[in-house]
VEXDREN-761574 format. One line per 8 residues: number of its first residue (from 1); their letters; for each residue x, y, z of C-alpha. Coordinates in pm, 1 decimal. Each point is the difference from the previous one (the first is absolute). Example, Ala and Ser with C-alpha at 12.3 -4.5 7.8 and 13.67 -1.06 7.14 Angstrom:
2
1> AS> 1230.0 -450.0 780.0  137.0 344.0 -66.0
This chain:
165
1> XXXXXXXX> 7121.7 10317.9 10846.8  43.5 295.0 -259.8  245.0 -21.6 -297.1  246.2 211.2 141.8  2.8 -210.7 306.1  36.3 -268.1 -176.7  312.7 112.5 -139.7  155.6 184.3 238.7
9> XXXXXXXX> -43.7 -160.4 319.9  161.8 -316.1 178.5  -273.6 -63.8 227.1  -254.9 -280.8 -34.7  -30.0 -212.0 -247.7  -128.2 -92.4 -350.0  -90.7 -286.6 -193.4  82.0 -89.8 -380.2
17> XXXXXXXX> -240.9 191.0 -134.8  120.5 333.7 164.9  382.9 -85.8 -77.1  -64.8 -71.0 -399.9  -174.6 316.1 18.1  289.0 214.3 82.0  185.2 -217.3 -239.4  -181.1 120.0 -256.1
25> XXXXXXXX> -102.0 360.9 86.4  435.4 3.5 39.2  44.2 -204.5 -333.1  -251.0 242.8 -222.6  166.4 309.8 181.7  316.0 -127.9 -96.6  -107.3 -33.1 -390.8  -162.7 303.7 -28.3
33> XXXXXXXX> 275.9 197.9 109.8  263.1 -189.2 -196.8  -166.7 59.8 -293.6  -44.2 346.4 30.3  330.0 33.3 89.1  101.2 -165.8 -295.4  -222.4 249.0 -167.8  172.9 276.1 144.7
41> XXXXXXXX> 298.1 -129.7 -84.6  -46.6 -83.6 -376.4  -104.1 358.2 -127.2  388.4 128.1 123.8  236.9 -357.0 -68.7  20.7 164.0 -411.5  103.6 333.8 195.0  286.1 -150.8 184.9
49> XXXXXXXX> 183.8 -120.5 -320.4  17.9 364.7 -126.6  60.9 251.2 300.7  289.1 135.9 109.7  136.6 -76.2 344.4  -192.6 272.6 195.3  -315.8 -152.8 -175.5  59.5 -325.5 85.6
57> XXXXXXXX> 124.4 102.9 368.7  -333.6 150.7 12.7  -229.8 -305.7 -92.0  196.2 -236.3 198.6  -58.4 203.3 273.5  -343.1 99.8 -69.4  -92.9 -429.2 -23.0  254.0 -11.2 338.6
65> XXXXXXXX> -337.0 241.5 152.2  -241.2 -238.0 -126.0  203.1 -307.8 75.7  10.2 111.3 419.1  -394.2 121.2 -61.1  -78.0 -366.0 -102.5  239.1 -177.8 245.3  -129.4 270.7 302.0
73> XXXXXXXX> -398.9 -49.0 -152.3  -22.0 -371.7 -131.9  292.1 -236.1 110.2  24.2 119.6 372.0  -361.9 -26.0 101.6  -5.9 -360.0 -217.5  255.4 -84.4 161.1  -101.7 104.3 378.7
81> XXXXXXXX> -351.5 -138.3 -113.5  168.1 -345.9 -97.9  141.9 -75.0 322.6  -310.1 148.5 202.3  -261.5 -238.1 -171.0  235.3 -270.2 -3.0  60.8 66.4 380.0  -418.3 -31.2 15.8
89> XXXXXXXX> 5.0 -320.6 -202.1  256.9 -185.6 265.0  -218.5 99.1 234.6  -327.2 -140.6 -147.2  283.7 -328.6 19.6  53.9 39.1 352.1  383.5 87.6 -120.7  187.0 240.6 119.7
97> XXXXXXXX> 57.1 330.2 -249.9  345.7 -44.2 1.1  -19.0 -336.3 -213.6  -68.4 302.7 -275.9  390.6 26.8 7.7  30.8 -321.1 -178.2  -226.1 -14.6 -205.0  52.2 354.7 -137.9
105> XXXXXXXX> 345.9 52.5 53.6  126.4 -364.5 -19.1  -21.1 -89.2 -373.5  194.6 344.5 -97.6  322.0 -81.0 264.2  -35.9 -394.6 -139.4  13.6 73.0 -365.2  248.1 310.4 39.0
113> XXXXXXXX> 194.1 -252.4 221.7  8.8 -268.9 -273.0  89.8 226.2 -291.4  284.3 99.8 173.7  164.6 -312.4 92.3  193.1 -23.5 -324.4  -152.8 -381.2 -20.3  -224.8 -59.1 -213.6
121> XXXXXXXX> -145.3 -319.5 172.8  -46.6 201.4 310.0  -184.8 291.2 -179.8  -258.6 -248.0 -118.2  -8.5 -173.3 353.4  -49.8 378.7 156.4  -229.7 80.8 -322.4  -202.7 -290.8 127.1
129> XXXXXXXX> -4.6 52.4 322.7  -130.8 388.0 -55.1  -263.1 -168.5 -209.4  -114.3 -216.6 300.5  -56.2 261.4 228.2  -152.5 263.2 -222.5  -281.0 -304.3 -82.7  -48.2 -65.0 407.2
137> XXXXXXXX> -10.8 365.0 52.2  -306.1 -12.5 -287.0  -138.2 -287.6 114.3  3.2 121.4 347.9  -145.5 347.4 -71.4  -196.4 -113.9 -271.9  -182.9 -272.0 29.4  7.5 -165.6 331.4
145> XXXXXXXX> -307.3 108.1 203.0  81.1 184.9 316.3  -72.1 -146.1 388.9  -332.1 -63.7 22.4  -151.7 172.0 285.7  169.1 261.3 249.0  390.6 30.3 15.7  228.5 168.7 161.1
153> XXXXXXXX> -14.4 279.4 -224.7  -341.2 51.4 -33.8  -364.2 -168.7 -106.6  -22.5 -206.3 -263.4  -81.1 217.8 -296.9  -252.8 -249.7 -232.3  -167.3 -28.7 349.5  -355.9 150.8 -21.1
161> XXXXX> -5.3 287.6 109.1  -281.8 134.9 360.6  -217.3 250.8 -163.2  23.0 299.6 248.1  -358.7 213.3 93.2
């Protein structure tokens, strides 16, 4: 399986190894272009306190460009890439892909849920409970090793591999 595959497919499956891997490559892509856009950004944030409104029009837009380059160039395909290895990683599980719903998408509506109840015993009960599943979903992906042998998704992947002649 090549790197891009590895990313940006849903077929198959992967084991631990393959999954931190893209959790990585993601997390050090993530840094690096952070910090050069907070590069970028710190050689104009002295500029903004003295232009004039056409100036400033002008580097908010400017950073609006570089804002939908980074979101088009880094968050999409992290975020497409997310779900797709995760999708791989249930499958090592013998889960279905869509259990990548909850444990992506569950914490978020949880903890938005909670903070929004006006209670504040209920925020820390939904707090919790977003806590729970993000540590299954890590667990899960993470650390548990996948079915061993054949599944219905594919062969095992720590299974030794037939050397083809």
């Amino acid at each position: 399986m090549g790197f891009i595959n590895l990313l940006f497919s849903v077929s198959g499956r992967i084991n631990r190894a393959k999954w931190w891997l893209a959790v990585v490559f993601w997390t050090v892509v993530w840094i690096v272009s952070v910090l050069v856009l907070v590069i970028v950004f710190a050689q104009d944030i002295g500029r903004f306190s003295t232009a004039d409104s056409a100036e400033a029009l002008r580097l908010v837009l400017s950073y609006g460009a570089l804002a939908i380059l980074f979101i088009a160039l880094i968050v999409i395909p992290m975020m497409v890439s997310g779900i797709f290895v995760g999708i791989k990683r249930l499958h090592d599980r013998n889960k279905s892909g869509w259990w990548i719903v909850l444990f992506y998408v569950g914490p978020v509506i949880t903890e938005a849920l909670g903070q929004n109840t006006g209670s504040p015993v209920l925020a820390f009960v939904m707090s919790i409970a977003s806590f729970v599943i993000a540590i299954w979903a890590l667990v899960e992906l993470g650390f548990l090793r996948g079915t061993i042998g054949a599944n219905e998704y594919g062969p095992d992947p720590l299974a030794p591999q037939m050397a083809s002649h």
